[in-house]
TIVO-771916 format. One record per residue: residue number from 1; chain; x, y, z of N, C-alpha, C in turn. Coordinates in steps of 0.02 Angstrom, whole numbers. Layout:
! TIVO-771916
   nr  kette     n_u     n_v     n_w    ca_u    ca_v    ca_w     c_u     c_v     c_w
  NUM      A       X       Y       Z       X       Y       Z       X       Y       Z
...
! end
This chain:
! TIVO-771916
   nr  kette     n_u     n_v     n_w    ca_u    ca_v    ca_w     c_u     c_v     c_w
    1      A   -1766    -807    2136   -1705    -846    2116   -1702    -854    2041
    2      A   -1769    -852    2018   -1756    -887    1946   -1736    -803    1904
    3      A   -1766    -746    1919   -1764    -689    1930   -1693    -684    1901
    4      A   -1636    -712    1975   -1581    -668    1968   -1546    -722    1925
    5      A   -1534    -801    1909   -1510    -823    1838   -1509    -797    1779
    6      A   -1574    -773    1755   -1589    -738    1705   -1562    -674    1690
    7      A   -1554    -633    1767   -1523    -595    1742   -1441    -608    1726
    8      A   -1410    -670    1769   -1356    -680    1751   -1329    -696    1681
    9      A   -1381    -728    1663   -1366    -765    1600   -1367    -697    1542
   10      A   -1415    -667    1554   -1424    -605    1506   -1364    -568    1510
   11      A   -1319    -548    1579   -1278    -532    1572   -1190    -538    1560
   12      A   -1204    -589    1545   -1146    -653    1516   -1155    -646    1434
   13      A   -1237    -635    1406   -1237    -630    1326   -1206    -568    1307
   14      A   -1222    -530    1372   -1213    -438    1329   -1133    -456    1327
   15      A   -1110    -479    1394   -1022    -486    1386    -982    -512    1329
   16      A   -1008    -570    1315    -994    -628    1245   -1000    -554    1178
   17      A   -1063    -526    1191   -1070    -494    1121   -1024    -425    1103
   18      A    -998    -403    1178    -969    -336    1183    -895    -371    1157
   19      A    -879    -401    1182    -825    -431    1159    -808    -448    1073
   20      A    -848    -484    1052    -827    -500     977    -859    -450     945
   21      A    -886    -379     976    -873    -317     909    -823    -304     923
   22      A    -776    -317     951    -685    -299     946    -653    -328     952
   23      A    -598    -329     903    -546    -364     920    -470    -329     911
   24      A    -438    -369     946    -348    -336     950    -323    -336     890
   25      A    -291    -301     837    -268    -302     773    -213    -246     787
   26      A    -143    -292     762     -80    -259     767     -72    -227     690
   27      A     -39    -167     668     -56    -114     615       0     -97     624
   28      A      46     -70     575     110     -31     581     117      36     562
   29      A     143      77     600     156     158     587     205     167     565
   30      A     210     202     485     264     230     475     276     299     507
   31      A     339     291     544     360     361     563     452     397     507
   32      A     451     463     550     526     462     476     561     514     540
   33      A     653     485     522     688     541     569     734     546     526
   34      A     767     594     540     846     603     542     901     562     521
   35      A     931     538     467     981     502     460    1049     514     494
   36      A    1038     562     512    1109     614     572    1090     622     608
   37      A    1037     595     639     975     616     692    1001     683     751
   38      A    1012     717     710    1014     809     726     998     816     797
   39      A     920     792     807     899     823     859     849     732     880
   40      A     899     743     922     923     670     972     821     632     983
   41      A     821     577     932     749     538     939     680     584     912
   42      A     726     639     868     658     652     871     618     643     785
   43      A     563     638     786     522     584     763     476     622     701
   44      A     445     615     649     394     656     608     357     597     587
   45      A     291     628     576     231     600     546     214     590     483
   46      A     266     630     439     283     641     360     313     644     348
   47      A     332     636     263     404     641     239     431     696     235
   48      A     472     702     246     507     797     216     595     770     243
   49      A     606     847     233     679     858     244     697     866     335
   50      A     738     871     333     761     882     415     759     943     424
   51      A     733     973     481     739    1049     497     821    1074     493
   52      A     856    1044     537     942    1071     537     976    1045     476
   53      A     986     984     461    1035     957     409    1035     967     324
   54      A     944     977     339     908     968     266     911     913     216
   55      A     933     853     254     935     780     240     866     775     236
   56      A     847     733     168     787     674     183     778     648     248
   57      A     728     640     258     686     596     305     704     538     312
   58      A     718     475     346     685     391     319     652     378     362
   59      A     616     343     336     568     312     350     549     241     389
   60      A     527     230     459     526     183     495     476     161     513
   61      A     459      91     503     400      61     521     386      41     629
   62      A     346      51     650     357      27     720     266     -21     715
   63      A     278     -77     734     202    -111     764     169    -104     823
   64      A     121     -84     820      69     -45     866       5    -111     848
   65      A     -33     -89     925     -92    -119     905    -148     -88     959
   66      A    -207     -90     925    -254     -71     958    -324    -109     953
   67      A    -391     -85     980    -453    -137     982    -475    -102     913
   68      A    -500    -151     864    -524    -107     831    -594    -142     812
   69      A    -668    -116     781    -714    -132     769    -724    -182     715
   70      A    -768    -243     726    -761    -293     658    -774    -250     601
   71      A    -734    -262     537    -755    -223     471    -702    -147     498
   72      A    -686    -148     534    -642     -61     539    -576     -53     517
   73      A    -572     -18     477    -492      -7     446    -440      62     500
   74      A    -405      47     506    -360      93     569    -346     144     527
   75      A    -333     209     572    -318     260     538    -258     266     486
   76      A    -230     183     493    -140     219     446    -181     192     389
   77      A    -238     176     368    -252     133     306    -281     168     244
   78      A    -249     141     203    -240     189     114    -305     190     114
   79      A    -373     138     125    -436     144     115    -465     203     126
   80      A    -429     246     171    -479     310     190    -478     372     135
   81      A    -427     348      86    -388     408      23    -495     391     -18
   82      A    -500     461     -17    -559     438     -60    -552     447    -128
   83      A    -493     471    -168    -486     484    -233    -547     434    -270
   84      A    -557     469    -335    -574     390    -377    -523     413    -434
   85      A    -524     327    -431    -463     331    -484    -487     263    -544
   86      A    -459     264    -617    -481     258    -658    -443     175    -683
   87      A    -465     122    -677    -424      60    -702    -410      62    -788
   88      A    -353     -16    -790    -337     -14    -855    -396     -26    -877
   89      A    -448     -64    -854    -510     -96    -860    -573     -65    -912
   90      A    -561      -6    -865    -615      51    -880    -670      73    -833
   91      A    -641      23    -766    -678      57    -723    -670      91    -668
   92      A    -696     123    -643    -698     195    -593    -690     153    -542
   93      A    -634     169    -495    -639     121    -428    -623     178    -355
   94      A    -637     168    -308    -575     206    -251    -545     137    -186
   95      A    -507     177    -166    -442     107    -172    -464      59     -85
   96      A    -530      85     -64    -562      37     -10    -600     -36     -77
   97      A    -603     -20    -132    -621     -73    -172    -568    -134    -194
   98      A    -513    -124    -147    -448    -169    -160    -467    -193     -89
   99      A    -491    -168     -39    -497    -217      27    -496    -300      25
  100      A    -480    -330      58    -475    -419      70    -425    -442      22
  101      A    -377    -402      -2    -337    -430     -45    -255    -402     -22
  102      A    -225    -435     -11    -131    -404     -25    -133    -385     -62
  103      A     -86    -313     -60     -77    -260    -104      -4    -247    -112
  104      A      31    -263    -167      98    -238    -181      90    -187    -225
  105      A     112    -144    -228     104     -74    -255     178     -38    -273
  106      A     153      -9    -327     232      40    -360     198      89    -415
  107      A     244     145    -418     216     214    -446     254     202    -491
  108      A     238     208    -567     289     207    -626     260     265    -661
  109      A     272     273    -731     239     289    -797     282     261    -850
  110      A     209     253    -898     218     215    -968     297     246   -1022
  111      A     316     294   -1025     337     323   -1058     431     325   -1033
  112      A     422     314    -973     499     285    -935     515     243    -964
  113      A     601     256    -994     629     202   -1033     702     191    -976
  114      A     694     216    -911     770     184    -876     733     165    -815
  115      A     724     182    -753     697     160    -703     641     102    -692
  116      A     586     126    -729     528     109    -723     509      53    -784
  117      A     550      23    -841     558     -32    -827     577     -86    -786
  118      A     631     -55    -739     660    -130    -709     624    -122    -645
  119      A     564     -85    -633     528    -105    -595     462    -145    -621
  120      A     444    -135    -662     399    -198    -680     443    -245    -677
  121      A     500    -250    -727     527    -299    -709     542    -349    -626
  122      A     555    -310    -582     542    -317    -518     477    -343    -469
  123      A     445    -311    -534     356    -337    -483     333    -420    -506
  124      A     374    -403    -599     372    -487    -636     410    -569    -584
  125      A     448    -519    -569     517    -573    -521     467    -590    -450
  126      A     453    -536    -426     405    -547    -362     341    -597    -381
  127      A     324    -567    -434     272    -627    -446     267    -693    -454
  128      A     328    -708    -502     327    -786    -534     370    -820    -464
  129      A     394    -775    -389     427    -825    -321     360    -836    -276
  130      A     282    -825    -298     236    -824    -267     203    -879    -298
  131      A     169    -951    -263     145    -987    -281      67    -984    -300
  132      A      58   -1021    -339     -14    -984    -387     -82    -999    -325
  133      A     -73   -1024    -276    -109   -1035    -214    -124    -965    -174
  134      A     -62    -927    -169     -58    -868    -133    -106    -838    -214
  135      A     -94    -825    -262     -63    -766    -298    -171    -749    -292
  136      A    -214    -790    -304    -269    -766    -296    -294    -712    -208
  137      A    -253    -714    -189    -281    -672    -123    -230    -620    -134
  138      A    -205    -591    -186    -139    -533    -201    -169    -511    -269
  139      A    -163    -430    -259    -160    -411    -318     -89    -349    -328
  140      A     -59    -350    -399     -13    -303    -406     -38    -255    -424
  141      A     -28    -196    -414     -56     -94    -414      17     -63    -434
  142      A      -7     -43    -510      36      -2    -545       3      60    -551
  143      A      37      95    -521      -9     194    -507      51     226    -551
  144      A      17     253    -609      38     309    -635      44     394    -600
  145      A     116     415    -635     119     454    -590     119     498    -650
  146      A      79     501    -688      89     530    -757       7     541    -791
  147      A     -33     555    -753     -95     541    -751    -129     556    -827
  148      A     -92     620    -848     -94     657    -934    -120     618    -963
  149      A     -47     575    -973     -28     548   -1043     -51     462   -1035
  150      A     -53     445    -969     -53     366    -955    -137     346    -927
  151      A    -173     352    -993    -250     338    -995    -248     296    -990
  152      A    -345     271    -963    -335     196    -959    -339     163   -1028
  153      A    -332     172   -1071    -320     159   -1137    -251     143   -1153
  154      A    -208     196   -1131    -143     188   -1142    -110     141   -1083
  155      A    -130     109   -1021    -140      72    -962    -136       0    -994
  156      A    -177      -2   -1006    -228     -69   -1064    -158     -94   -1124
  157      A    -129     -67   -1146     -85     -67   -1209     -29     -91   -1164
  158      A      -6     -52   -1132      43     -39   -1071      54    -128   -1040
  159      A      -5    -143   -1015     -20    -208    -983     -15    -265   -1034
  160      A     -37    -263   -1102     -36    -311   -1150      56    -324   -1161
  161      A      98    -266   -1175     157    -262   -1201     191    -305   -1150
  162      A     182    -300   -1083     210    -342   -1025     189    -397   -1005
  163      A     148    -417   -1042     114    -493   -1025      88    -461    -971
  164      A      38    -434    -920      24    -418    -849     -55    -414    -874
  165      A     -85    -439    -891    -135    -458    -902    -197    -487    -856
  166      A    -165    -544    -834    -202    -586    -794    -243    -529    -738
  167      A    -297    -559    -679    -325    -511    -656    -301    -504    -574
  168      A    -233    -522    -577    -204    -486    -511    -176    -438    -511
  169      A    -165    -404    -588    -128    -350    -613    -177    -298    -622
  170      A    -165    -230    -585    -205    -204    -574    -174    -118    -613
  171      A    -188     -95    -657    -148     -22    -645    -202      46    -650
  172      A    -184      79    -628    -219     150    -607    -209     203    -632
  173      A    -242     260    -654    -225     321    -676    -303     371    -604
  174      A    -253     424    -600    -300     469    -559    -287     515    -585
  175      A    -310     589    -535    -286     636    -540    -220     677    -515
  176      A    -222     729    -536    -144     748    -514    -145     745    -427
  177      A    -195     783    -410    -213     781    -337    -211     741    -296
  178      A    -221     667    -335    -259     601    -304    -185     561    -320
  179      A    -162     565    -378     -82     563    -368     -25     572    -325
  180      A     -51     625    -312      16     654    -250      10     654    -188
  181      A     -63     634    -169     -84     626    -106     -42     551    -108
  182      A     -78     498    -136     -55     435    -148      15     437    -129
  183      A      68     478    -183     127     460    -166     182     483     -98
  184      A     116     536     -67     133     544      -1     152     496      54
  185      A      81     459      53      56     417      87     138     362      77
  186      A     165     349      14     212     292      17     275     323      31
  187      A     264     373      28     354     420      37     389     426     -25
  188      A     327     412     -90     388     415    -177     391     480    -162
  189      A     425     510    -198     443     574    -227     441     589    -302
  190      A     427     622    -343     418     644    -406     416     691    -422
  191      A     449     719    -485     451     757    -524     446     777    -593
  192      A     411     817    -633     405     803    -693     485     865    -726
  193      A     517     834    -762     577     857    -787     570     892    -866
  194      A     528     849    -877     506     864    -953     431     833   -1002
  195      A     398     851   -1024     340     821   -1053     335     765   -1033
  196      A     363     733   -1056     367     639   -1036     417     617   -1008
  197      A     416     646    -961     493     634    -930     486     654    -847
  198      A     496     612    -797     495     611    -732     565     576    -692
  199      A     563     620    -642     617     585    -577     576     570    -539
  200      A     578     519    -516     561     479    -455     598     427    -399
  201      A     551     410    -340     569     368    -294     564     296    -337
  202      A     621     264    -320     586     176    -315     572     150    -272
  203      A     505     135    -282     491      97    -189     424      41    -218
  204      A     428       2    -184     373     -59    -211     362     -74    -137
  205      A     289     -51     -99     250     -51     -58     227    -125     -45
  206      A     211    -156      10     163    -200      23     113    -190      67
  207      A      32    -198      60      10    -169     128     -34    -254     123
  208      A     -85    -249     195    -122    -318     210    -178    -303     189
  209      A    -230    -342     204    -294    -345     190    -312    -273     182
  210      A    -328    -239     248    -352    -165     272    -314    -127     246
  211      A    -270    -112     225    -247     -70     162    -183     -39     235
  212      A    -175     -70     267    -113     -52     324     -28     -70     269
  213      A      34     -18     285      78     -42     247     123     -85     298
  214      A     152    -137     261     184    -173     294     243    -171     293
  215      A     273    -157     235     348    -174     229     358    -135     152
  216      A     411    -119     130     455     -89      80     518    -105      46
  217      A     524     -98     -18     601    -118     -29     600     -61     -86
  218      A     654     -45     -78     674      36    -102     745      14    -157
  219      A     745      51    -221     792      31    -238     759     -14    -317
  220      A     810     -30    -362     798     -58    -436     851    -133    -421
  221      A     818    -172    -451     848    -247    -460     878    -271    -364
  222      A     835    -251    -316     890    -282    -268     864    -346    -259
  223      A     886    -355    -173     878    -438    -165     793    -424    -140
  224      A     725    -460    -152     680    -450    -150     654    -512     -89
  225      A     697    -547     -63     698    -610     -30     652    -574      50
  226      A     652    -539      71     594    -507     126     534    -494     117
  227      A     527    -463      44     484    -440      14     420    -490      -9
  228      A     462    -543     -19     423    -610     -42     401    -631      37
  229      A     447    -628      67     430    -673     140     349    -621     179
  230      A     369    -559     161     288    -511     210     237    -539     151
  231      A     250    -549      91     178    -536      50     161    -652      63
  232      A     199    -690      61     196    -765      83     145    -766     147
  233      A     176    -702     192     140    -702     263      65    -708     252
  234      A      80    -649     218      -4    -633     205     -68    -638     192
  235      A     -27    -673     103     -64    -715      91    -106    -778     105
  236      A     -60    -803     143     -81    -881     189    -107    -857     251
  237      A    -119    -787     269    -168    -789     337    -234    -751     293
  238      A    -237    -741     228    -294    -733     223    -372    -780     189
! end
């Protein structure tokens, strides 16, 4: 008798323990279709053009969830990009070293005198509607898409001229490779037009802790009032 307690009890610990190495964590997939949706629901895993129309893609978030291991980042998560990439700082990082923190993110370069100001400007506005309670569990990620010319030297200068200083302001230079993978991953688009001179997407990313993306706002000067509400979320559940 005492025999089979013991084994009960033993097998009640293994249960308790199998259990809290997993837990349920909801993660969002970006998927992209058809704005003419051509060919009725159907769905891609990446950005590109449409097979029939040759329309852009857009891009749609759907929430999924699965068991995942304590400490495990899901497959949609930027952490797995192993680039290393180079801070204004001076130091060598790869971007699982941003883990436990909200991540708002936007691709600029230094040398943009129409777009890519009024997106800092944009990330400035996002910042000062975030209360200084949240703003330590958030950091802002400015990724150059200009890797050349936008050292972390020239990063550093870059950050002084904008007041962005403080240490939630984060900006990056990589490689060209580690660049374009990156701006895959968000759906920018880029092009270099001339020496110092690029076309690009505007898009200012938010992802959570695990480097999962959450939400997007596309576009220069819009209403940013959602944008504040996913990164508020966030912050206060972490």
């Amino acid at each position: 008798m005492k025999n089979l307690k013991l084994i009960l009890m033993l097998s009640v610990l293994i249960s308790v323990s199998c259990k809290n190495e997993k837990s349920t964590r909801a993660f969002t997939e970006v998927i992209y279709y058809c704005p003419m949706n051509c060919e009725v629901d159907k769905t891609y895993k990446e950005p590109g053009s449409c097979l029939m129309c040759k329309m852009d893609l857009i891009a749609n978030q759907q929430e999924k969830s699965r068991h995942l291991n304590e400490g495990e980042i899901s497959d949609e998560s930027i952490f797995h990009l192993t680039s290393l990439w180079n801070t204004h700082q001076g130091e060598i990082i790869q971007l699982e070293e941003l883990k436990g923190k909200t991540l708002v993110m936007v691709m600029i370069y230094t040398t943009c005198k129409a777009a890519c100001p009024r997106l800092v400007t944009d990330m400035r506005n996002i910042e000062a509607q975030i209360p200084k309670s949240n703003i330590e569990n958030l950091r802002f990620v400015l990724v150059s898409i200009d890797p050349t010319n936008d050292t972390p030297k020239r990063l550093k200068e870059f950050a002084l001229e904008n007041k962005m200083e403080e240490e939630q302001w984060v900006f990056l230079q990589g490689t060209e490779s580690g660049v374009r993978e990156f701006a895959n991953v968000l759906a920018v688009k880029y092009k270099q037009i001339s020496p110092l001179d690029f076309s690009h997407s505007n898009i200012i990313s938010v992802f959570n802790i695990s480097g999962e993306l959450i939400h997007q706002q596309e576009g220069l000067g819009v209403d940013n009032k959602e944008t504040i509400h996913a990164i508020l979320e966030l912050t206060s559940e972490n």
